[in-house]
N, C-alpha and C positions, 0 to 999 in steps of 0.2 A: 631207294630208287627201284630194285626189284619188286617192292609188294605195291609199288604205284605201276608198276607197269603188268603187273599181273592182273590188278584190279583193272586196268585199261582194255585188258586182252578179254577179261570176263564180260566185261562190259559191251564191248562192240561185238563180242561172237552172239550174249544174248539177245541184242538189239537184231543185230544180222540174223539170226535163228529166227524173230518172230515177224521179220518185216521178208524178207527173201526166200524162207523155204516153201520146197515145194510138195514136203510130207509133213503132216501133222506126228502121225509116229516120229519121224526126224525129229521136228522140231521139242515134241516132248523130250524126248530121250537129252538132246542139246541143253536143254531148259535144266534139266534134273543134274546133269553131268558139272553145268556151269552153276547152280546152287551146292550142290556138295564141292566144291573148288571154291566158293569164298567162302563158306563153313570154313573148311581145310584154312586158307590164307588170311581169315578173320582170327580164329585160335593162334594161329603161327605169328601174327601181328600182336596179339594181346601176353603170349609166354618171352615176349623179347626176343624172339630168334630163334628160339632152341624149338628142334623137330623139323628142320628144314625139308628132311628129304620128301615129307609128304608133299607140300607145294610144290618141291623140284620136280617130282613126277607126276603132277596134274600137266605143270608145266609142260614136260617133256612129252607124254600124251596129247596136248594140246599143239605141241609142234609138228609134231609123228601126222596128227589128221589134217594139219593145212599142209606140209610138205607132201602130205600123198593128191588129198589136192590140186595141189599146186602139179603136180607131175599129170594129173586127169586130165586137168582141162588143156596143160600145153604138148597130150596127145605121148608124154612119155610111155605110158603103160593105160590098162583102161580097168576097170574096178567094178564097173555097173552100177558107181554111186558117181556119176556126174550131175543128177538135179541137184543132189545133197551139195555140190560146190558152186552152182552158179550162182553168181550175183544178178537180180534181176534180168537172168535169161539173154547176159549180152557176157560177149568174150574178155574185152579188155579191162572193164570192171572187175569182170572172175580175178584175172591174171593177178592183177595189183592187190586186192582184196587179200589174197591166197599167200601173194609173196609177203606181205605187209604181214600178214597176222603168223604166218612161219619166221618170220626175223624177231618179232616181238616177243613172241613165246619160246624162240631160240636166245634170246637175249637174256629173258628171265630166268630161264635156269643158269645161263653162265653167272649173273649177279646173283643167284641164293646158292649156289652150290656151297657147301662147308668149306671152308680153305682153314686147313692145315698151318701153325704157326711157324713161320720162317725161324729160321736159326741167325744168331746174329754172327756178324762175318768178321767179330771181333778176336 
């Protein structure tokens, strides 16, 4: 469930990279960021699990830029990368867009983090 929802997150930030931004620099950098992250989550899929942390912190990176974000466009703090957040130039798009892809890529790292094996309570 985590490497499906990664691949989801990969997926819609590249689509959204090439259809909504509004720098070509941006959009390169988004483009190169989101191909080395399924390099990353392709290997990590193909060794069976083992090397987690590197996906967890594409992941974690990838929550860090929509939660900031996400705080740009609802005027928390300002950054001077608000083009680099809008979704087609309108608010409430932005909003959903930002919160949607910070839950997702917050999600993914809580399902790939390493978990420690439980002791039994016998």
């Amino acid at each position: 469930m985590g490497i499906g929802l990664v691949v989801a997150v990969l997926v819609v930030q590249a689509v959204a990279s090439l259809v909504w931004s509004a720098d070509a620099t941006l959009t390169g950098l988004a483009l190169v960021f989101n191909a080395v992250a399924a390099v990353s989550t392709t290997l990590f899929a193909l060794r069976g699990g083992r090397a987690s942390w590197v996906v967890v912190g594409w992941c974690a990176g990838f929550f860090g830029w929509h939660a900031l974000g996400l705080g740009e466009i609802a005027g928390w703090w300002t950054t001077g990368l608000e083009a680099a957040f809008s979704v087609a130039g309108a608010y409430q798009p932005s909003v959903v867009y930002q919160a949607v892809m910070t839950a997702a890529a917050g999600f993914a790292v809580h399902l790939l983090l390493p978990r420690q094996p439980q002791a039994s309570a016998t």
